[in-house]
C-alpha positions as CSV (number, residue, x, y, z in Angstrom):
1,X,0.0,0.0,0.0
2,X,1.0,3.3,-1.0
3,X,1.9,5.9,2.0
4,X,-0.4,8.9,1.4
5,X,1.4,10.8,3.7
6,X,4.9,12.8,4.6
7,X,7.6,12.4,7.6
8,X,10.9,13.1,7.6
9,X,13.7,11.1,7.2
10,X,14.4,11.6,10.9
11,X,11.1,11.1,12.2
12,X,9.8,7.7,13.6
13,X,6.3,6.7,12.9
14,X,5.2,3.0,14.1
15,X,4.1,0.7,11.4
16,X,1.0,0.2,14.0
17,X,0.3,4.1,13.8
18,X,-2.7,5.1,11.5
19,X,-1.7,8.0,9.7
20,X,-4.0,10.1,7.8
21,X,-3.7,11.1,3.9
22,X,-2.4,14.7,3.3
23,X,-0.6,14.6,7.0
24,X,3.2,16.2,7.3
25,X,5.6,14.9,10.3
26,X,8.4,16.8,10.4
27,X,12.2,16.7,12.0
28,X,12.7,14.4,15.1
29,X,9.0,13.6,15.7
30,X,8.2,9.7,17.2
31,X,4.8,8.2,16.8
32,X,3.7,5.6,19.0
33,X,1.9,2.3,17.8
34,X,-1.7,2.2,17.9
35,X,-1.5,6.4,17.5
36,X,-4.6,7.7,15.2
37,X,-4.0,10.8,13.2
38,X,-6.6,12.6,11.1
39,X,-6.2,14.1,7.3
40,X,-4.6,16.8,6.8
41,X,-2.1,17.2,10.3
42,X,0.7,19.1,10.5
43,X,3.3,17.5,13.0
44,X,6.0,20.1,13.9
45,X,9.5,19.2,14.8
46,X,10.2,17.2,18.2
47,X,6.7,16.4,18.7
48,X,6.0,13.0,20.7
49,X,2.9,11.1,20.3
50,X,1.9,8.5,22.4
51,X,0.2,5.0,21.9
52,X,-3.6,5.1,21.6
53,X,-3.5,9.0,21.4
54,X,-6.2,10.0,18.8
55,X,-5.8,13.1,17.2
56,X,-9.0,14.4,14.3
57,X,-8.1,16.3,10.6
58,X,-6.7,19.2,10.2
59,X,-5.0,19.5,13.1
60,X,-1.3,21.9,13.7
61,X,1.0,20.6,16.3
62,X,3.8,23.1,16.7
63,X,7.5,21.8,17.6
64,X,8.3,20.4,21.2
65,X,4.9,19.1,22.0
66,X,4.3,15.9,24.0
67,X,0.9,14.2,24.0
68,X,0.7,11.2,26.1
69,X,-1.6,7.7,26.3
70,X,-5.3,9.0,26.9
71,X,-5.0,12.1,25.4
72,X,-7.9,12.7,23.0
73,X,-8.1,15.6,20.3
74,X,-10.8,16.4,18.2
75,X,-11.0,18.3,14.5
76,X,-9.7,21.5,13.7
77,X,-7.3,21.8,17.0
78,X,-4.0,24.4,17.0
79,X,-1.5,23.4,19.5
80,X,1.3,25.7,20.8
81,X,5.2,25.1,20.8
82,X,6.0,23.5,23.8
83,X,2.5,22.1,25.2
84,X,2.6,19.0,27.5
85,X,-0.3,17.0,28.0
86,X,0.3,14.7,30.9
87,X,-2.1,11.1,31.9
88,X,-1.4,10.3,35.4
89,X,-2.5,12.6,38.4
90,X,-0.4,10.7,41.0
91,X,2.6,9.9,38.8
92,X,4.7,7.7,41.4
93,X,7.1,5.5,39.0
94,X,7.2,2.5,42.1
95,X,3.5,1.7,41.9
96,X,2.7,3.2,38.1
97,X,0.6,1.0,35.7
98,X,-1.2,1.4,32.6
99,X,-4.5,1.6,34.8
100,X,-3.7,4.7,36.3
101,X,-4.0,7.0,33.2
102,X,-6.6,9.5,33.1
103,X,-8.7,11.0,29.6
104,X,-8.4,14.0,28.8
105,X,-10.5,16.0,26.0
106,X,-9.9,18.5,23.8
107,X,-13.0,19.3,21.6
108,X,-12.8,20.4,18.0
109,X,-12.1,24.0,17.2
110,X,-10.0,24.6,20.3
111,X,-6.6,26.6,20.1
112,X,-3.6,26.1,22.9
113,X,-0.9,28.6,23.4
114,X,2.7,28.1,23.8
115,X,3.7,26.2,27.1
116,X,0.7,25.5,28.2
117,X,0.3,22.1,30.5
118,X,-2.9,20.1,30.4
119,X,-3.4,18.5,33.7
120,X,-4.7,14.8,32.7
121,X,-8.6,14.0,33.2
122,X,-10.2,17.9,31.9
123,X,-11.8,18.5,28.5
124,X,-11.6,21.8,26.7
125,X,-15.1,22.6,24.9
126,X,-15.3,23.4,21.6
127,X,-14.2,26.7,19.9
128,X,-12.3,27.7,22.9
129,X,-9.1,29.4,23.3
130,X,-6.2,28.8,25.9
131,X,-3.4,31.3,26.4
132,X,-0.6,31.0,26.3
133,X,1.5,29.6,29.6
134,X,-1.4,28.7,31.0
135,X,-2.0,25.7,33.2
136,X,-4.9,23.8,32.9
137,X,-6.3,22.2,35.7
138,X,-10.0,21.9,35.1
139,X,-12.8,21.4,33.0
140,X,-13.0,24.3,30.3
141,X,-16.7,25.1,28.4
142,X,-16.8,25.8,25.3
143,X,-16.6,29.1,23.4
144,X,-14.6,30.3,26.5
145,X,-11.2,32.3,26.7
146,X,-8.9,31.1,29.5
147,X,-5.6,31.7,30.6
148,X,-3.1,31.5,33.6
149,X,-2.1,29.0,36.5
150,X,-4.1,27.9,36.8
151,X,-6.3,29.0,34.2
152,X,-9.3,30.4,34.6
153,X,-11.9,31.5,32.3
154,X,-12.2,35.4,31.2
155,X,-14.6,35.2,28.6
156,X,-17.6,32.6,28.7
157,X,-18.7,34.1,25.5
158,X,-15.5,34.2,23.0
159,X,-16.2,34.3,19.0
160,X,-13.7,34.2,16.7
């Protein structure tokens, strides 16, 4: 079968990844087995991506991001430089197993700023925005405009 899709010579993408057409992975990026990625995604450079992390079409994922297992993002989703989305609330490496990972959301239409952390377990709503070097730590509606650490929501009615 006929890749349909672009990565970089120094990129790693898992034979076990789905990778959809039109997608780009650039410079030094790693994607996990059992990864889904959407149409149309742009991958920027150092960008790690999880097993089972599904990410929709037409998505931009700036360098230096990390999306771990349980992570969840929908269609039409900008992601900063630098974003960390993490799985595990009580991240103790002695006692860790796959059971303790936590889903987190991120609805379509939502933008994320540069170094922003996603605490593991919230869900952004639809056409919201995060600012950047923000620190998410709870649920987020949608249409809202958030920012800070932790973040909290300034606009409940933001438009684009």
């Amino acid at each position: 079968m006929e890749k349909n899709f672009f990565v970089h010579q120094s990129s790693y993408v898992s034979d076990k990844a789905l990778v959809g057409e039109g997608t780009k992975i650039w410079h030094f990026s790693h994607i996990r087995e059992s990864a889904v990625i959407g149409r149309n995604v742009t991958i920027g450079q150092n960008v790690y991506i999880d097993e089972f992390v599904t990410i929709g079409d037409n998505c931009k994922i700036q360098n230096n991001v990390s999306i771990y297992n349980g992570v969840i993002i929908g269609n039409n989703v900008y992601i900063g430089p630098s974003v960390v989305f993490g799985n595990d609330l009580y991240p103790i490496s002695s006692i860790w197993s796959k059971d303790m990972i936590i889903s987190t959301n991120i609805k379509d239409d939502v933008s994320i700023g540069a170094n922003s952390t996603i605490i593991p377990g919230v869900t952004i709503g639809q056409f919201s925005l995060i600012g950047a070097g923000s620190v998410v730590t709870k649920n987020i509606p949608e249409h809202c405009l958030a920012y800070g650490a932790p973040a909290k929501i300034k606009d409940n009615s933001y438009r684009l």
